[in-house]
C-alpha positions in Angstrom: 39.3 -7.7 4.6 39.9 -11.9 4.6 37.7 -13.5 2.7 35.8 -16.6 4.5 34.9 -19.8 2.6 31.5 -20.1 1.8 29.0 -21.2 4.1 31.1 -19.8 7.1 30.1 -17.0 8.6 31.4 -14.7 11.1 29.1 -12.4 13.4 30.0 -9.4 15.5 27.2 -7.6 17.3 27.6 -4.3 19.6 25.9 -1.3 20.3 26.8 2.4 18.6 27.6 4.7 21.3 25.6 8.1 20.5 23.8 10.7 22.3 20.7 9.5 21.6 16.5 10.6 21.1 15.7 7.5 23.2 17.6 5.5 25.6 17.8 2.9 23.3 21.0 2.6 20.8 21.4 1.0 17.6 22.4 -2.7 17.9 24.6 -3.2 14.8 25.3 -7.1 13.9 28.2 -7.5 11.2 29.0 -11.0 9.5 31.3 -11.2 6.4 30.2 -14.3 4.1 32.3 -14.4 0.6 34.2 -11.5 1.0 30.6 -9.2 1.6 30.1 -7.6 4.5 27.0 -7.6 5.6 25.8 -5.0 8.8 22.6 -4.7 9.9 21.3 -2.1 11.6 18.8 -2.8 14.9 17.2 0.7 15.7 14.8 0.0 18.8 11.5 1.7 18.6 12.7 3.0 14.8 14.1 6.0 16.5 17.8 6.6 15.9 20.2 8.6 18.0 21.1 12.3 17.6 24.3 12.3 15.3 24.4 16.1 14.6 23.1 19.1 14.5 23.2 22.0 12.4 23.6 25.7 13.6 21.8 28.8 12.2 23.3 29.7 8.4 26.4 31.6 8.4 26.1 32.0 4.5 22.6 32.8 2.5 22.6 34.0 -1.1 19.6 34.9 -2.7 16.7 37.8 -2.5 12.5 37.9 -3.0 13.0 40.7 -4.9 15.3 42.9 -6.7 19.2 42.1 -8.4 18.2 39.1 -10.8 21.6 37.4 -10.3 20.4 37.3 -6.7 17.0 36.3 -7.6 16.7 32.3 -8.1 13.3 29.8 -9.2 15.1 26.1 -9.2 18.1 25.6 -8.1 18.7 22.3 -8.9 22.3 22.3 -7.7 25.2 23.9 -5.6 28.7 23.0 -4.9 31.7 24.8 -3.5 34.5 25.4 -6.1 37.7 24.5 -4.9 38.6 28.2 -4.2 35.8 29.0 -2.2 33.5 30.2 -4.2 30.2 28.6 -4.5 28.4 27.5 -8.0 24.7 27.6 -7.9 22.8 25.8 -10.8 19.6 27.5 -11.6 17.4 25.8 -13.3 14.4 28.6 -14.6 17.5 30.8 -16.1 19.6 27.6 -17.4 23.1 29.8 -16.0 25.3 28.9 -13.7 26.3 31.5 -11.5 29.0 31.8 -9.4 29.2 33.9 -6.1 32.6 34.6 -3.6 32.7 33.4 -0.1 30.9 36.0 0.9 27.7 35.3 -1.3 28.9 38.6 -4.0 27.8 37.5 -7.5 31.2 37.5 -9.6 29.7 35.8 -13.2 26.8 33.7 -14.5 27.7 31.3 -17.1 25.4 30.0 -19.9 21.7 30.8 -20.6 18.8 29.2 -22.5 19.7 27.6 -25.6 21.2 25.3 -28.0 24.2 26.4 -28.8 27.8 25.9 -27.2 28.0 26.9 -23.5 23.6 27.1 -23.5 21.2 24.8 -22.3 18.0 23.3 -22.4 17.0 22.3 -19.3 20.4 21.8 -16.7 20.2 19.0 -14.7 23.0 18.1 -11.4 26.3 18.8 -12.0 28.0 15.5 -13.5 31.0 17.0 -10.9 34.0 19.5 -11.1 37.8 18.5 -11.7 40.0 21.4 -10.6 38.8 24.4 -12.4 36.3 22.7 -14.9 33.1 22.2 -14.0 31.1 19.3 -16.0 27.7 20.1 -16.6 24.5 17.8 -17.6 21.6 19.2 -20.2 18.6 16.7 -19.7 17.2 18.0 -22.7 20.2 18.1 -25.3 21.5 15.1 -23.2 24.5 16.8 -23.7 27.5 16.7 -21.1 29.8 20.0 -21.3 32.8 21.0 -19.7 33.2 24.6 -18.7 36.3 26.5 -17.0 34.8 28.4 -14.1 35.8 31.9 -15.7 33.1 31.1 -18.7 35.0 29.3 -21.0 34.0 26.7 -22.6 36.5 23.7 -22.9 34.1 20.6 -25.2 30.8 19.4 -25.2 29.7 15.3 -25.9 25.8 14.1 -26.7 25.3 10.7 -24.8 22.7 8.8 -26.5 23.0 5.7 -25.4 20.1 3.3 -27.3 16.6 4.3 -28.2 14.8 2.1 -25.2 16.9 4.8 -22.8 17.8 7.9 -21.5 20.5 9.7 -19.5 18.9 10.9 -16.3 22.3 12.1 -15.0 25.7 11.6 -15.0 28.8 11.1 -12.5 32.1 11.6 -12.9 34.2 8.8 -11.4 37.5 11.2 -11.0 39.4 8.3 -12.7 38.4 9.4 -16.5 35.1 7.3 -16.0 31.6 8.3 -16.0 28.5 6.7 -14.3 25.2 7.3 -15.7 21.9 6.9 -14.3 18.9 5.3 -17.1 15.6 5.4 -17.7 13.9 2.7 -19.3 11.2 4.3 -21.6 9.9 1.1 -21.4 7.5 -0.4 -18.1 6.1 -3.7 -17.4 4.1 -4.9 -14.6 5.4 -6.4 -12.0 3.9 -9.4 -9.4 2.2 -6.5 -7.9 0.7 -5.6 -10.6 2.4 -2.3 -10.6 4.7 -1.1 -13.6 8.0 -0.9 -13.0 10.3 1.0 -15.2 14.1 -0.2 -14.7 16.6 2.3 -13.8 20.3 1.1 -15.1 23.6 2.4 -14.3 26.0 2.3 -17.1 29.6 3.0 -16.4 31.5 4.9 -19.2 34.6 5.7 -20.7 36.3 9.6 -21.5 34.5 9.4 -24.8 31.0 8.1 -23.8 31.5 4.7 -24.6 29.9 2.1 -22.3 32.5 0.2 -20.5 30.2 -1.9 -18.4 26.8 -2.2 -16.6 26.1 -2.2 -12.3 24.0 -5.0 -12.1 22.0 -3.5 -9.1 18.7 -4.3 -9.5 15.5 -2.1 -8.6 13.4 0.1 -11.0 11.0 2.8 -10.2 7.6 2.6 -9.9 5.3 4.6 -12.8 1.4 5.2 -13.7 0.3 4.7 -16.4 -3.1 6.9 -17.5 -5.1 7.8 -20.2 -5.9 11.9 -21.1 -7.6 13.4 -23.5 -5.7 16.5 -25.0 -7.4 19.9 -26.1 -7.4 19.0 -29.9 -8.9 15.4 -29.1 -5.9 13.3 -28.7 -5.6 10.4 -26.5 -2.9 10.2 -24.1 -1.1 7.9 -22.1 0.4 9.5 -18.9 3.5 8.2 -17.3 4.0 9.4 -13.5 5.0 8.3 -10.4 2.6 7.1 -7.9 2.3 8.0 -4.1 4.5 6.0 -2.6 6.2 4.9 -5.8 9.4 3.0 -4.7 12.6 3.8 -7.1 16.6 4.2 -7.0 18.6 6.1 -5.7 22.5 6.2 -6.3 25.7 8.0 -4.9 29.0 8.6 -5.6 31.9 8.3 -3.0 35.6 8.1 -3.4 35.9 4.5 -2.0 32.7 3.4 -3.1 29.5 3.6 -5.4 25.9 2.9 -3.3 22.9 2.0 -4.9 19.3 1.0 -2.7 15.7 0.5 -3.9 13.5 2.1 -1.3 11.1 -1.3 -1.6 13.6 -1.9 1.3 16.0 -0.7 3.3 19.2 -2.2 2.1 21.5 -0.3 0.3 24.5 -2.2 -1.6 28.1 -0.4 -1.4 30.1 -1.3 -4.5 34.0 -1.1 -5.2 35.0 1.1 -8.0 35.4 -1.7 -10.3 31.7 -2.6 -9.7 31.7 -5.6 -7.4 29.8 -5.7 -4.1 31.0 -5.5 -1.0 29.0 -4.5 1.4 25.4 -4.8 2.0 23.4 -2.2 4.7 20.5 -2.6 6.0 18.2 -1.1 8.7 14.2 -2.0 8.4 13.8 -0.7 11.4 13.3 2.3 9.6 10.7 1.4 7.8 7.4 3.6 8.5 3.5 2.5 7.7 1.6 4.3 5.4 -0.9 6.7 7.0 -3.6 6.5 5.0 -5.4 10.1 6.1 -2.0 11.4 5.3 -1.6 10.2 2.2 -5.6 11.5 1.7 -4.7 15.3 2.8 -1.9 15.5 -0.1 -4.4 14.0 -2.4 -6.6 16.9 -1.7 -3.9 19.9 -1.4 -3.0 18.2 -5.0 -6.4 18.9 -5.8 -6.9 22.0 -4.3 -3.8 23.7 -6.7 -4.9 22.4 -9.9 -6.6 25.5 -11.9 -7.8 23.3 -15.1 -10.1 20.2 -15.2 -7.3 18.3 -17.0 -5.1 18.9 -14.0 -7.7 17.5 -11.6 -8.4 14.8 -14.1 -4.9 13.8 -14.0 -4.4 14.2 -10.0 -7.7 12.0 -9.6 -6.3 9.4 -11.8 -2.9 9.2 -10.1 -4.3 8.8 -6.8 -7.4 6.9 -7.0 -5.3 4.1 -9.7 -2.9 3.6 -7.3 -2.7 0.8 -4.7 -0.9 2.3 -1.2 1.8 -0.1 0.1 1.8 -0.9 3.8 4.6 0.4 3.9 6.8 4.5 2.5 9.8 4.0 0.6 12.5 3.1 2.9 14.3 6.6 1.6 14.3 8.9 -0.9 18.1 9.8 -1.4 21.6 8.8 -1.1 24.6 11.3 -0.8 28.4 10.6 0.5 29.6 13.7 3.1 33.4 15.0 3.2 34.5 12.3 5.3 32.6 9.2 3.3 29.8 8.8 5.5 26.6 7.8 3.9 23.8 10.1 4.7 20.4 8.4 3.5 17.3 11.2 3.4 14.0 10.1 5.0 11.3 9.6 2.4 7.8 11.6 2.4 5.3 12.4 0.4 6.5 16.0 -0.4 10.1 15.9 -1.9 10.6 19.2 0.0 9.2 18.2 3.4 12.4 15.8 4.0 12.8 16.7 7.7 16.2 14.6 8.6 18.5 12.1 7.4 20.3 8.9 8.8 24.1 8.9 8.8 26.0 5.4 8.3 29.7 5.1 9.0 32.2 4.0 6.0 32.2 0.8 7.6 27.8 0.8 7.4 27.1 1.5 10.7 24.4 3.5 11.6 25.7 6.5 13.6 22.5 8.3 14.2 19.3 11.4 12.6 20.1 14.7 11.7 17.3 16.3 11.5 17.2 19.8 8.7 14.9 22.7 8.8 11.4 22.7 6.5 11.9 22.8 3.0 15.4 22.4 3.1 17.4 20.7 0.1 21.1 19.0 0.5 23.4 19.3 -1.9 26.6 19.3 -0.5 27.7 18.2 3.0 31.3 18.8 3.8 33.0 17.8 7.1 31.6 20.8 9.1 28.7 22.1 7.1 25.9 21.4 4.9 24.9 23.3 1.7 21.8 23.6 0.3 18.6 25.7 -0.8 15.5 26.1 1.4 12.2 27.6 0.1 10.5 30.2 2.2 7.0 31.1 2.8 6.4 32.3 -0.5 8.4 29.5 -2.3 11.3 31.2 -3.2 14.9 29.6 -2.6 17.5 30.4 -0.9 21.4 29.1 -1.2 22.1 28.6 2.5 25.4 26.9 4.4 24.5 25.9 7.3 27.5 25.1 10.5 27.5 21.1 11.1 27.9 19.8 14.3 28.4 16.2 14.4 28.0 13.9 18.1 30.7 11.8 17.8 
């Protein structure tokens, strides 16, 4: 891209041709001031085209009852192996267990403890490269590397400073590592809400910090007092309805990083510079209030203790709704370095579509996904995932991709 002196600025608008919800498209302006490339996204009405659509499953793994490698609680990841075979991270049994292309169980690796190859409490895979897979433990804060027949290759803690903690990790693909902090400290804001800051460190083969993505943000947290069983006082730390916080992903051009206060959403070179800035407010959706009062009450209506309700009464009725949702609630790259960005609501599990951007920022359309349906992978042609049924138990599912271009 040529860089234009400062103070000069170059705009381009046009419409995105999709087959479309309404009969209004996109209106994309781009302009390019000190090498950034800025797009902005017009979406008429807030109602984006039709960019795919996905077919009925044509893989499901999993079972309500019966063969306990079948059987899953959380499954906090899944990813397709570079033979084929598809890794499911399960969260309740702390394995990893790997099944063939045609959903067969062929291992489980792991299992609850603290030893080498166990876990604690297995968070998303930090990636795989070739035959090892590179898992996270939250609780050991332990990164480990695993050949996908069992073995296991090394392990290395990450403690990075007492003020934070590794929430996950990336691999970069180019011996580097980014890793996503929590500040365990919070401090108000102009708002008045507290804000705990969310860094991303990037770091070298051996866990050494190399440098820091200055990108801004922080999540939003409530703070409450509780008083335990035995007495105690307690301070609470939670996220509020509506709590605004960052989200980052991983592509092979580029890193993106957005704070769902907005919707922009900074793409970043490999070596950490900006260069390119999306946005699309558009998006944006009020806060209904009587919605945001039904959840308070099925929150309510599932507590089984008074310290539960105590807690759910003090999260809702100490927070302050916004005028406005998050602007999102998750980044991911796809197979062919689009930018999906996942629709924010209330229940994490209720995500009912996601807005694609081209590698360039432009917003190609919504796909929307069945209920209770989780993305974790989305290749060229498909998207991979777990969806809860009706009595909350999940399912691996692949599920064809057809995409309106």
């Amino acid at each position: 891209m040529n860089r234009t002196p400062l103070g000069l600025l170059v705009v381009l608008v046009f419409a995105t041709a999709c087959s479309s919800e309404s009969d209004d498209a996109p209106v994309v302006t781009v302009s390019d001031s000190a090498g950034i490339r800025m797009v902005d996204n017009a979406v008429p009405g807030g109602v984006a085209p039709v960019y795919g659509v996905l077919g009925e499953p044509d893989l499901q793994i999993g079972v309500v009852d019966g063969d306990p490698a079948l059987s899953f609680t959380n499954v906090v990841d899944v990813r397709t192996l570079p033979d084929g075979d598809i890794l499911v991270v399960e969260g309740r049994a702390q394995e990893l267990r790997v099944f063939d292309s045609g959903g067969r169980h062929v291992r489980s690796i792991g299992g609850q403890g603290q030893g080498p190859g166990e876990f604690g409490r297995l968070g998303k895979l930090v990636g795989l490269s070739g035959d090892t897979i590179l898992a996270w433990d939250d609780r050991a804060q332990r990164m480990t590397w695993l050949r996908a027949g069992g073995e296991v290759v090394s392990d290395m803690l990450l403690a990075p400073d007492r003020d934070h903690r590794v929430t996950e990790v990336r691999h970069m693909g180019d011996g580097r590592y980014l890793a996503a902090l929590m500040d365990l400290s919070a401090s108000r804001d102009a708002e008045g809400r507290y804000v705990a800051p969310e860094p991303l460190r990037f770091l070298d083969a051996e866990g050494n910090v190399l440098d820091s993505l200055r990108h801004g943000g922080g999540r939003d947290m409530l703070l409450f007092s509780e008083t335990s069983a035995n007495g105690m006082m307690m301070v609470l730390i939670a996220p509020p309805p509506f709590g605004r916080g960052t989200s980052y992903a991983v592509g092979r051009q580029h890193l993106f990083t957005g704070w769902s206060g907005e919707y922009r959403i900074v793409a970043w070179s490999r070596t950490g510079q900006p260069s390119m800035i999306i946005s699309a407010s558009d998006l944006m959706r009020p806060v209904d209030p009587a919605g945001a009062d039904a959840f308070r009450q099925r929150r309510l209506d599932d507590c089984e203790n008074e310290q539960c309700e105590r807690a759910a009464r003090a999260m809702f009725d100490d927070a302050v709704l916004p005028e406005t949702e998050p602007a999102f609630s998750a980044l991911m790259v796809d197979a062919l370095e689009h930018l999906w960005v996942a629709e924010y609501e209330l229940e994490a599990d209720s995500v009912s579509g996601w807005h694609v951007f081209s590698p360039g920022g432009k917003l190609l359309g919504r796909v929307a996904i069945p209920s209770r349906l989780a993305i974790h992978e989305i290749g060229a042609d498909y998207v991979l995932g777990a969806q809860r049924n009706s009595l909350d138990v999940p399912f691996v599912k692949r599920f064809p991709l057809s995409r309106l271009e």
